[in-house]
C-alpha positions as CSV (number, residue, x, y, z in Angstrom):
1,X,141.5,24.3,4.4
2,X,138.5,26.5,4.5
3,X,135.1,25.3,5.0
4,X,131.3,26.7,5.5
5,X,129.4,25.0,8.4
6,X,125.5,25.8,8.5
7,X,122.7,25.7,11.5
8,X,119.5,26.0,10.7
9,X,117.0,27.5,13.3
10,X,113.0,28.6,13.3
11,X,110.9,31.4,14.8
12,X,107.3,32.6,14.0
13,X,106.8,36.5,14.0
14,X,103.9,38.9,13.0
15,X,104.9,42.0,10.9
16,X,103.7,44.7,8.9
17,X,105.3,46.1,6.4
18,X,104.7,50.2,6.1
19,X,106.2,53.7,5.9
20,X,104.4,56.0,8.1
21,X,105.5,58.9,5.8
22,X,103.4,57.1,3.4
23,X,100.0,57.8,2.4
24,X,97.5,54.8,3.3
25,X,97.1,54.4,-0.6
26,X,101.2,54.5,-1.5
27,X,101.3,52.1,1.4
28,X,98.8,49.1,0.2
29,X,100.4,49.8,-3.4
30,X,103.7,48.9,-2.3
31,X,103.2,46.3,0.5
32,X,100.0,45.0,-0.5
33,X,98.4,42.4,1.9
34,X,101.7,42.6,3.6
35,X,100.7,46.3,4.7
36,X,97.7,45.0,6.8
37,X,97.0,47.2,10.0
38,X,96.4,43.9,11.8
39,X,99.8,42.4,10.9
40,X,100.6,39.2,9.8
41,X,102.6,36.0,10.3
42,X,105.4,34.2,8.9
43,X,107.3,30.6,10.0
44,X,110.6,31.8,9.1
45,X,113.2,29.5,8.7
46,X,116.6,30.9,9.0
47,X,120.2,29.4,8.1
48,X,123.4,30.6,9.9
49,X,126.9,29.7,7.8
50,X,130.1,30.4,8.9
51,X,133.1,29.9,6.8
52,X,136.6,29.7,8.2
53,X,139.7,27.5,8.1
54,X,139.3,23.9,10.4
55,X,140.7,24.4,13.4
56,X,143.8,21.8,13.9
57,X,143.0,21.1,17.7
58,X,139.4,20.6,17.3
59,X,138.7,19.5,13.8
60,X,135.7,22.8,14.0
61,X,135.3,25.6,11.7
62,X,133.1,26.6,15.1
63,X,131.9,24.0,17.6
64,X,128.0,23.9,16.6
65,X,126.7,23.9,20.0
66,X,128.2,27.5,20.6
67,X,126.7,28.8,17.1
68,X,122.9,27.0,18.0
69,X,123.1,28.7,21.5
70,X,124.2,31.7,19.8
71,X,121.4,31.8,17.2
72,X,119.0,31.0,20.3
73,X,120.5,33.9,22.2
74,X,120.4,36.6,19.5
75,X,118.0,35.5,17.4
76,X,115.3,33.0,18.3
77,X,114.7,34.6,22.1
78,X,114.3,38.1,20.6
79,X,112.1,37.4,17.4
80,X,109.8,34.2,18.2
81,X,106.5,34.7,18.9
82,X,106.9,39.0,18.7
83,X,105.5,41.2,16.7
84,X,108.4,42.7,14.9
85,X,107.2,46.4,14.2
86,X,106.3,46.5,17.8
87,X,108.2,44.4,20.0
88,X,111.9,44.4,18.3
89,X,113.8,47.6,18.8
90,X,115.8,47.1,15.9
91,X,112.4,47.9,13.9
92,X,111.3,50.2,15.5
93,X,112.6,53.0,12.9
94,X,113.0,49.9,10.0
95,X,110.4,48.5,7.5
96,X,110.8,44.7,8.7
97,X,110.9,43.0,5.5
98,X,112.9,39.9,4.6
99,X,116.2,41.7,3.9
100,X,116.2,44.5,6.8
101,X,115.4,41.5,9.2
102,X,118.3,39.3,7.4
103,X,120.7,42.4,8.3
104,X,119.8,43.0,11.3
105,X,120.3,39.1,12.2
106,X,123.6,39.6,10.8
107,X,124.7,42.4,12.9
108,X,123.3,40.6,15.9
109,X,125.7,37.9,15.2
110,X,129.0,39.0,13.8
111,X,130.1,40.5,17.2
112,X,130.2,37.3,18.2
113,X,131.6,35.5,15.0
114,X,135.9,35.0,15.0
115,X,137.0,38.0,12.6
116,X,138.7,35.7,10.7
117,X,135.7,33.7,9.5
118,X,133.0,34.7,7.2
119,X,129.6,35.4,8.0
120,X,126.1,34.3,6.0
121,X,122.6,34.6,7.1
122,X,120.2,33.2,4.4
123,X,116.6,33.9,6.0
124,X,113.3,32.1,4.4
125,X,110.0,33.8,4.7
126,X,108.0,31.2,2.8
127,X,109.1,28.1,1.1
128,X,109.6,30.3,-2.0
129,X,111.3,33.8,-0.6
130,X,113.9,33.8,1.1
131,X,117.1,36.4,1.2
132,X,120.8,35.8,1.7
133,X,123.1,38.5,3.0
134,X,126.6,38.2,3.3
135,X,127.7,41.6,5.0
């Protein structure tokens, strides 16, 4: 029987979203108030699902308390309270919007995911955008 279990976990981060091959102007018409020097915030919200056949010993797809320490590990400890462009090596060389920070979440974790269950990471922005990636 296959089944998705979800955790949800938070972090705040500053970003900016820019292309230093870009002129200033090309940059603001892209990323708008998003490509502020200064940087700004976000309270993202982030879901972790794994989907996998139930375990006949346990009764888990994956005990919870190893995913949330996971999540915390990969995840939480290197994005909360950090400002992304500067802070996070995985952006150093990567625009960190929504879905290049949803992809790099996933690689973070799938090393550490059974390869026999499936991997999602929806990540929420706002309230309103949010971006799922499957792998």
């Amino acid at each position: 029987m296959t089944v998705t279990v979800s955790r949800k976990a938070h972090f705040n981060a500053a970003h900016r979203l820019y292309r230093p091959d870009w002129a200033d102007e090309k940059n603001e018409e892209i990323f708008g108030k998003c490509n502020n020097p200064l940087y700004h915030g976000h309270n993202y919200e982030l879901i972790v699902h794994i989907t996998g056949e139930i375990d006949s010993s346990t009764g888990y797809v994956m005990d919870m308390k190893v995913l949330k320490d996971l999540i915390k590990a990969e995840v939480e400890d290197a994005f909360d309270h950090k400002n992304l462009n500067e802070q996070v090596p995985e952006f150093a060389n990567l625009n960190p919007t929504a879905e290049n920070i949803a992809v790099v979440i996933w690689n973070k974790l799938r090393p550490h995911i059974s390869a026999d269950q499936q991997l999602e990471v929806t990540l929420f922005e706002t309230p309103r955008n949010y971006v799922h990636y499957k792998g």
